[in-house]
C-alpha positions, 0 to 999 in steps of 0.5 A: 341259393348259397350259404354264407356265415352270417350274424343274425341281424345280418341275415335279416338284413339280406333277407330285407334286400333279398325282399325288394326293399326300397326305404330303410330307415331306424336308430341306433339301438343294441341289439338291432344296430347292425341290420341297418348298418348292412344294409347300408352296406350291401344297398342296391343303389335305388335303396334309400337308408337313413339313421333317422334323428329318433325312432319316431321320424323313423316310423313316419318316414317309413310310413310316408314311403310305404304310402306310396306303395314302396317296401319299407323297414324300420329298425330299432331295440325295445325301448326305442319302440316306446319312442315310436308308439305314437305313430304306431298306434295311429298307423295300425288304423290308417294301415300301408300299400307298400309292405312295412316292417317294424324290426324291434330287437329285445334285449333280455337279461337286460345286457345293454338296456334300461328294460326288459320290455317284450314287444310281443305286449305292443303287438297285442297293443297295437293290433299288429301281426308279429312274427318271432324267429327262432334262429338267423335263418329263420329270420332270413326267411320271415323278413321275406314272409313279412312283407308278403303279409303286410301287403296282403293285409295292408298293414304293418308287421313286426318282426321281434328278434331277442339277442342271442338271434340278432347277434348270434352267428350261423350258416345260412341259405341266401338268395343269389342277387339274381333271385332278389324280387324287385320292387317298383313303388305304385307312388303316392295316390290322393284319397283322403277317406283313406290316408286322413285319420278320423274318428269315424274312419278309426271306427270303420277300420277299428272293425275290419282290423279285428275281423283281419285279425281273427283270419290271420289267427287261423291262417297262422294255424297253418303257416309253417312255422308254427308246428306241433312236433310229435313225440317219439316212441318213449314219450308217445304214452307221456301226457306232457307236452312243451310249447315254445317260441324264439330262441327258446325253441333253438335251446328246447329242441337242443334238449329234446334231442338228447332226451327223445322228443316229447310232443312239443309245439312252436309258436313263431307268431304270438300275435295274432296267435295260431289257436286251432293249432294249439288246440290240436296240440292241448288235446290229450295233454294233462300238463304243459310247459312254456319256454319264453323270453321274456314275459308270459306271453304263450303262457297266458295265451294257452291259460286262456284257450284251455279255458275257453275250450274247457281243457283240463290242461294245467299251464306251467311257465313264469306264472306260476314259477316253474320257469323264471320271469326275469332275465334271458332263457340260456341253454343250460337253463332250458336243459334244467326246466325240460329235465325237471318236468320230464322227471329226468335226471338233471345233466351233470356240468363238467367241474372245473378245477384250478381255474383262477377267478375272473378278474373284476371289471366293472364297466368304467369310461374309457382311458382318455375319454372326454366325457371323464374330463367334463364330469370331473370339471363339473364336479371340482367347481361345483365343489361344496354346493348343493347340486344335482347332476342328472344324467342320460342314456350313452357311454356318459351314463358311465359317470355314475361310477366311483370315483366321479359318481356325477349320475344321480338320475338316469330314466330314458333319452332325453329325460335328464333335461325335464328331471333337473327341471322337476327338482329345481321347482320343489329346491330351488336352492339346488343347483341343477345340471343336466348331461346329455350327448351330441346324438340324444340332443338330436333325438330326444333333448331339444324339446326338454331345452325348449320346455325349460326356456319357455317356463323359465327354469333355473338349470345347467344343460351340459352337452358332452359332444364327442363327434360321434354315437358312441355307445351303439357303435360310432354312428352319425347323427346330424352333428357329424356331417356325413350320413350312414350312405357316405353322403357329406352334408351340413352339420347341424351346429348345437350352439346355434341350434340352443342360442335358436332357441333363447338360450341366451348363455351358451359356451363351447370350452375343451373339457381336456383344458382341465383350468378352462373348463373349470372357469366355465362351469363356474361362470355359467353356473352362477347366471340365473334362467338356462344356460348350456355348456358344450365340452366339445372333444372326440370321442378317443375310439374316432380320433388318433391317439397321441403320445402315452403319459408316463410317470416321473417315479423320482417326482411322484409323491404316491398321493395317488390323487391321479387314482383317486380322483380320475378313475381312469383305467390306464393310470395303475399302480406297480409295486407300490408305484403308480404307473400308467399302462402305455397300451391303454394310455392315449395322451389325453393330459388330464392326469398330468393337469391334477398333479400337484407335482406335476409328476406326469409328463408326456402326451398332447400337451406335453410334447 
C-alpha cells in the first residue's frame, strides 16, 4: 500500500483497476466524467474502455461483458441513469456472473444538472444494492467490496457518489499494482433458462430477488461501514441521537468533534437498508436527526422502522423541515442543524470587512465560440417571424442568454427535436427550429430525426457540430474520429447519416461567414417537411486561436451593436470606448462582420 492525493472519482477509479476490472464503459456526465477518463489513463492494456454513444449501450454493453463472467463498470450522473433505466430494470431479473458496477454520480444543488434526482430512489426501484461513500477513501475501498457482493449475489451493484466526494481531493491508501487482483473472465456459456428473459423466469427470480434482499439487509447490519458511534462522556445521558449517510457523515463528525460526539450511526448502504443495525441504534433514543443529500431517504427508512418495531422515537430530517429538502448539505449547515438540535450555542462566522462584492459573472458562451455565431445567424434571418427555437442539454444551452435569447425550451438530451415537433402540429403557422450538438446527436437525437421524417413533420434541425463534447470536458464521440483509448477510427459523418435517413435538404455551412449563413437558414427555412443545418466549426478550447480583433477607435461610432448584439465577453468597453480584450479575443471575426462601419479589424479573416 502507499498513499497518493487524489481526486475522489480518481480514487474510484484505481480502486475499479485495483479490482481487476476488465470492460468499463459510461458517458460523459459532471460530476463522474473523470473515473472513466482515469482509468483510461492508468488501463492495464487487457482493460477494455469506451465512451459508449449514450448510457444505455453503456449498460448493456457492460452487461454483455459481465455475461460473460468479465468485471464490468459503468459510469454516468443522475440523470443519465434515466437513460439507462430500460436495461436496468430488466437487468436486475436476469442478474450477472462477472462483478457489474453502475457508478451513478448525484449532483446536489444542482451545480451542473437539469435535476436533482437521488439515485438511492432507483436502488429501491430496481431491487439493486447500493453502496454510499462518504469520503475518496472510502470510495477507494467499496468499489473493491462492490464487486465482491455482486458476484456473490449475482447482480448489479450501484455505487452512488455526491459532488463533493467525486470531485473533492484527499490523501489516499492505495494498492501497489503488485496487489491488484487479477481477473480472468469464465466467457460467455449458453443457457438460455438463464440469460432470456420470460414472464415466468421474472417470476421465479422476482422471489429469490426479495429473499437476496432481506439476507443482504441483515448482512448489511454487520458490515463495517455501517456503524453506530457511541456517544462520549457529555452526551452519554442525552437521549438524541444522529443518523447520517455520505458526505454527510464527513461534515457530521467534523462537528461532533467539536461539540463531543453524540450517539450517532452512519448508514453507508441505503439499499438494501441495515434494519437490526438501526434498531440497535433507536433503543433508548427519544429523538433523532437525519443528515442526507438529497431526499429523505434514511429518514423514511427509520419512520418506518420506528413503526414496525413500536419505537416511540420522533424522525427529524426534511420531513418534517428541521433540515432542507432541497440543494446540497455544506459543512456550515450541518454545523448549524447538530448545533440546533443539541440545544448548542450556534458557531459565530468570522465577519469579514472591506471585502469588495463579487463581480457579476452570469455563465455566458465563450469569447469566439461557434455556437454564438449560428444562433445569432438564425436569429437575424429568421427576423420578424414566428418562430420557436428549442434547444438541448450542452455548452449551447448558453444561448438562452440576453443578448441572443435563442433557447426557448430546454428538457433533456435530445428532446429539443420532439418538443419542436409537438408545437409544430398545434402552430403549424411556427416556424420550428431544433438545436442540438455533434455528441447528443449520437446519443439521443437521431430517433427524434427519424421520428419526424417518418411522420412528416414540418421543422428545422440545427446541428451545432464544434468537433468535440464540449460541456464535460472535450471528450470524443463518433464524430471525432478517435476513441477515449488513443484509437483512430472512422468518423461517423452527420450529413450522411441524416440524408440516410430521408432528410432530403441537408447544408453544411461555417457559422463564422456570418453572409453565408445567414442565406442558408433562410433557404432551408422556407422548404416544407424536414430540413437540417449543420454550422460546422471547432470548438475555440480544441482549436489555435488566431490574431485578436481590435478596434479602429477613429472609425467606431459607439453604436455599441457589437455589444448589443453578440454578447461576446471579450468585446468591452474602456472609458466610453468600446474595446476588445486581446487575452480573451480569439479572432473568430464575427464582430468586424456586423459592423456597420467596419471598425473592427484584424483576426482570421483579417490577416
Amino acid at each position: 500500500m502507499h498513499k497518493e492525493f487524489l481526486m475522489g472519482n480518481a480514487a474510484i477509479a484505481l480502486g475499479a483497476v485495483a479490482s481487476g476490472v476488465n470492460v468499463v464503459a459510461g458517458y460523459p456526465g459532471t460530476p463522474s466524467t473523470e473515473v472513466l477518463e482515469t482509468i483510461a489513463k492508468h488501463r492495464p492494456d487487457d482493460v477494455y474502455v469506451e465512451w459508449s454513444v449514450n448510457e444505455k449501450a453503456a449498460m448493456e454493453l457492460a452487461a454483455g461483458a459481465s455475461y460473460s463472467g468479465a468485471r464490468t463498470l459503468v459510469t454516468m450522473k443522475q440523470v443519465g441513469l434515466n437513460v439507462a433505466s430500460d436495461p436496468l430494470m430488466s437487468l436486475e431479473y436476469i442478474g450477472v456472473k462477472g462483478g457489474m458496477v453502475i457508478l451513478v454520480a448525484d449532483d446536489p444543488g444542482p451545480i451542473s444538472s437539469q435535476t436533482e434526482q437521488d439515485t438511492r430512489h432507483f436502488a429501491a426501484f430496481s431491487k439493486l444494492p447500493c453502496f454510499d461513500p462518504s469520503s475518496a477513501q472510502e470510495a477507494y475501498e467499496m468499489i473493491q467490496e462492490a464487486y465482491e457482493y455482486s458476484e456473490k449475489y449475482n447482480t448489479p451493484v450501484f455505487l452512488r457518489p455526491t459532488t463533493r466526494v467525486c470531485h473533492g481531493y484527499a490523501s489516499v491508501s492505495v494498492k501497489d499494482p503488485e496487489e491488484y487482483t487479477v481477473h480472468t473472465p469464465e466467457g460467455f456459456v449458453k443457457d438460455s433458462k438463464r440469460w432470456v428473459i420470460f414472464p415466468r423466469l421474472s417470476y421465479q427470480n422476482h422471489q429469490k430477488i426479495e429473499a437476496r434482499n432481506v439476507e443482504l439487509a441483515d448482512m448489511f447490519s454487520s458490515y463495517e461501514k455501517n456503524k453506530i458511534y457511541p456517544a462520549c462522556d457529555a452526551f452519554a445521558d442525552s437521549r438524541k441521537g444522529i443518523v447520517s449517510g455520505g458526505i454527510s457523515f464527513t461534515y457530521a463528525m467534523e462537528t461532533l468533534i467539536e461539540t463531543g460526539m453524540v450517539r450517532h450511526l452512519k448508514i453507508s448502504t441505503p439499499h438494501p437498508f441495515p434494519e437490526k443495525l438501526a434498531v440497535q441504534f433507536l433503543d433508548g433514543l427519544d429523538e433523532v436527526l437525519c443528515l442526507e443529500e438529497l431526499d429523505p431517504v434514511i429518514e423514511r427508512e427509520l419512520t418506518y422502522i420506528c413503526g414496525k418495531y413500536h419505537l416511540p422515537v420522533k424522525i427529524l430530517g426534511k420531513l418534517t423541515h428541521n433540515t432542507a429538502n432541497a440543494g446540497e448539505n455544506t459543512r456550515d449547515s450541518v454545523d448549524t442543524y447538530i448545533r440546533t438540535f443539541l440545544d448548542l450555542p450556534l458557531k459565530e462566522q468570522p465577519k469579514l470587512t472591506d471585502v469588495p462584492p463579487l463581480p457579476v459573472r452570469p455563465p455566458v458562451l465563450c469569447a469566439g465560440c461557434p455556437h454564438r455565431a449560428s444562433f445569432y445567424a438564425v436569429k437575424k434571418a429568421m427576423q420578424g417571424r414566428k418562430t420557436i427555437f428549442c434547444g438541448d442539454i450542452g455548452c449551447y444551452t448558453l444561448g438562452n442568454a440576453s443578448p441572443l435569447d435563442m433557447v426557448d425550451t430546454c428538457l433533456c438530451m435530445g428532446a429539443g427535436l420532439n418538443i419542436a415537433q409537438g408545437v409544430e402540429k398545434i402552430e403549424p403557422d411556427t416556424a420550428c427550429f431544433a438545436f442540438v450538438g455533434d455528441s447528443t446527436f449520437f446519443a439521443s437525437a437521431i430517433t427524434g430525426v427519424v421520428n419526424a421524417v417518418y411522420n412528416q413533420a414540418n421543422m428545422t434541425l440545427v446541428v451545432l457540430d464544434n468537433s468535440t463534447t464540449a460541456m464535460t470536458g472535450h471528450q470524443p464521440h463518433p464524430g471525432t474520429g478517435r476513441t477515449v483509448m488513443g484509437e483512430i477510427v472512422q468518423k461517423i459523418n452527420i450529413e450522411q447519416v441524416l440524408r440516410g435517413i430521408g432528410v432530403q435538404d441537408v447544408e453544411t455551412v461555417n457559422p463564422l461567414d456570418h453572409e453565408a449563413a445567414v442565406s442558408c437558414v433562410k433557404e432551408l427555412a422556407d422548404k416544407p417537411g424536414v430540413k437540417a443545418i449543420i454550422f460546422k466549426s471547432p470548438c475555440i478550447a480544441v482549436t489555435k486561436p488566431g490574431t485578436p480583433m481590435h478596434v479602429d477607435i477613429s472609425s467606431c461610432i459607439h453604436c455599441k451593436k457589437c455589444i448589443r448584439e453578440l454578447g461576446c465577453p471579450a468585446i468591452i468597453t474602456e472609458d466610453g470606448n468600446v474595446s476588445i480584450d486581446s487575452s480573451m479575443c480569439t479572432g473568430c471575426g464575427l464582430c468586424s462582420q456586423i459592423c456597420p462601419v467596419h471598425a473592427i479589424k484584424g483576426g482570421k479573416q483579417h490577416d
